[in-house]
C-alpha positions, 0 to 999 in steps of 0.5 A: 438513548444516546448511550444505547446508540453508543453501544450499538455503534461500538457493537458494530464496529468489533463485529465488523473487525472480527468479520474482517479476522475470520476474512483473513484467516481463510483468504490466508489459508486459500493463499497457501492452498491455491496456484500452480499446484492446488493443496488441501486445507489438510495439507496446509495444517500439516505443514504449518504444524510440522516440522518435515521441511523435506516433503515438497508439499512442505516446501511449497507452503512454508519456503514459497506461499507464506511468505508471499501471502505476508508480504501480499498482507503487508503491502495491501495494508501498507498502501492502504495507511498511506492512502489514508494519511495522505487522504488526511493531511491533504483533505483531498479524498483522491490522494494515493501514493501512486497519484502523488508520485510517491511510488514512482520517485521509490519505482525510480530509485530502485531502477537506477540502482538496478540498472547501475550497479545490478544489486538486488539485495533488499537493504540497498534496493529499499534505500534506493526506493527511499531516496527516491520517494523521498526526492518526489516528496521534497519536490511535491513539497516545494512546489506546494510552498512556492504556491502559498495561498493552494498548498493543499489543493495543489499537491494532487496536481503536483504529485500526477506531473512528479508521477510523469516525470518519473515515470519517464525518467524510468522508461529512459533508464530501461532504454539504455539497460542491457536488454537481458535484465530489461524484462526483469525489471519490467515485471518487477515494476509492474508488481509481483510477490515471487520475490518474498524472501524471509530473510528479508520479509522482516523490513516491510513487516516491521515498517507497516505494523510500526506504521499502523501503530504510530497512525493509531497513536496520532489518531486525534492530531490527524483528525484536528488536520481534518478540520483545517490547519487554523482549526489544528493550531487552535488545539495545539497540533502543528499542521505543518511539522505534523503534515511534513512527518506525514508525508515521510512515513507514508514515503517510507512505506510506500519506499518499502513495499515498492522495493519488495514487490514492486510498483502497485497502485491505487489500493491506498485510493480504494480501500480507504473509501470502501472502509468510510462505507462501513466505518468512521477513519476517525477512529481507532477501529476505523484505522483498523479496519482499513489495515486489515482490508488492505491485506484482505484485498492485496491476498486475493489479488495475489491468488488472482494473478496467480491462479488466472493464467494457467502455468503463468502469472499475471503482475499483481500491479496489472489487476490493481491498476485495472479496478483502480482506475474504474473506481476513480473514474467513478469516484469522480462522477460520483463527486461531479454529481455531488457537486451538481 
């Protein structure tokens, strides 16, 4: 009985995964048929398979929506592993990197050099982004050291006052910017994919696929931080050194996809949780199906901001954070009411 349950279990969990793929493929191909000007599937093919890079169909498709619909994959599914490692190494469901601060210290640091020196260049803007994150994740860390006995549950609190401070520290910034370069930053800030550029699509695609490997990999240590840290160093995982290399991946992908398109929140807090509807995190098929969704979602974001305006476009941040915010209000009746 067990081992048929084990089958079907498994059979769910592929059938789940291929339904996911088949998702993708056509959220990918709606990607490039859908905007400003409408395609068909036909000419999506032909571009895809052609080697006439003059034809302005062609340009459309290949020099301007793939690689936006990549990057839209990309940090849908970035955001959506570290929402998941930091859900993890907290034991708290509500972390994201956007409520720990985490994309407002890299949101920072891309400012700062922007408004100091005017550099957009993709290397500089997501080592700016890193240092960044990385001072908002040294400063959650410290304030959770100095409070021994709470270190977990006071990393989410830590991480809302970071995400504060820093945005104020940005709007501060923006005040003394020259007003020409304000509005760029702005929408910048707010989340776009008008930036995606090939010659650097290479950095988030490189650093959100390592990720989603190196998560699958520690797969079992993370699920022993689950059960509490006495619980990990029982099983020789140690919780801390593990927790810490956490947190700097999670900084490094959230660094990187804020420097290619901007600030954009609360995927990392829901698509975790849907995914836990369907399937266990726990395991490998989980990890993947939670990348995958992240991608799926962040592709039809990206068709929806620029398909709800006529001849504008809407900042990919504005439709995240509006979903986002009611699912957390409503994650957190539904815990209220759990409790009670």
């Amino acid at each position: 009985m067990g081992i048929v349950k084990m089958a079907r279990s498994k059979w769910t969990q592929t059938a789940f995964i291929i339904l996911l793929l088949c998702l993708i493929f056509i959220s990918f191909l709606s990607s490039l048929s859908l905007g400003a000007v409408t395609l068909s599937v036909s000419d999506v093919f032909s571009a895809l398979t052609s080697n006439d890079y003059q034809s302005l169909t062609n340009k459309i498709i290949i020099e301007l929506r793939l690689p936006r619909a990549i990057l839209a994959f990309c940090a849908g599914a970035g955001l959506a592993l570290a929402g998941v490692m930091l859900q993890t190494v907290t034991r708290n469901p509500l972390a994201d990197p956007y409520l720990f601060g985490i994309s407002s210290g890299a949101s920072f640091g891309v400012v700062v050099l922007f408004s100091i020196t005017g550099i957009q260049s993709g290397l500089f803007l997501a080592g700016s982004a890193f240092a960044g994150s990385m001072l908002s994740v040294t400063l959650l860390l410290g304030i959770a050291l100095s409070a021994r006995s709470s270190q977990v549950d006071i990393l989410l609190l830590a991480g809302v006052a970071l995400s504060f401070l820093f945005s104020a520290l940005t709007s501060l910034l923006l005040y003394w910017t020259d007003p020409e370069a304000i509005s760029a930053i702005l929408f910048w800030n707010l989340g776009s994919f008008s930036r995606a550029d090939w010659q650097w699509l290479w950095l988030p695609v490189t650093v959100v696929f390592s990720a989603c490997v190196i998560l699958m990999v520690m797969r079992r240590p993370l699920n022993a931080l689950l059960l509490g840290d006495e619980s990990a160093t029982t099983v020789g995982v140690n919780a801390s050194k593990l927790r810490i290399v956490m947190l700097l991946l999670s900084s490094l992908i959230t660094a990187v996809l804020v420097a290619s398109c901007g600030g954009v929140g609360f995927v990392g807090l829901m698509i975790p949780h849907i995914v836990r509807f369907f399937l266990s995190q726990t395991r490998s098929s989980g990890l993947l199906a939670t990348f995958l969704s992240g991608g799926l979602f962040m592709l039809w974001v990206d068709v929806l901001a620029r398909s709800l305006i006529e001849n504008q476009e809407l900042p990919v941040g504005v439709i995240t954070a509006s979903t986002g915010s009611v699912f957390f209000l409503l994650l957190l009746l539904l815990r209220t009411k759990a409790r009670t």
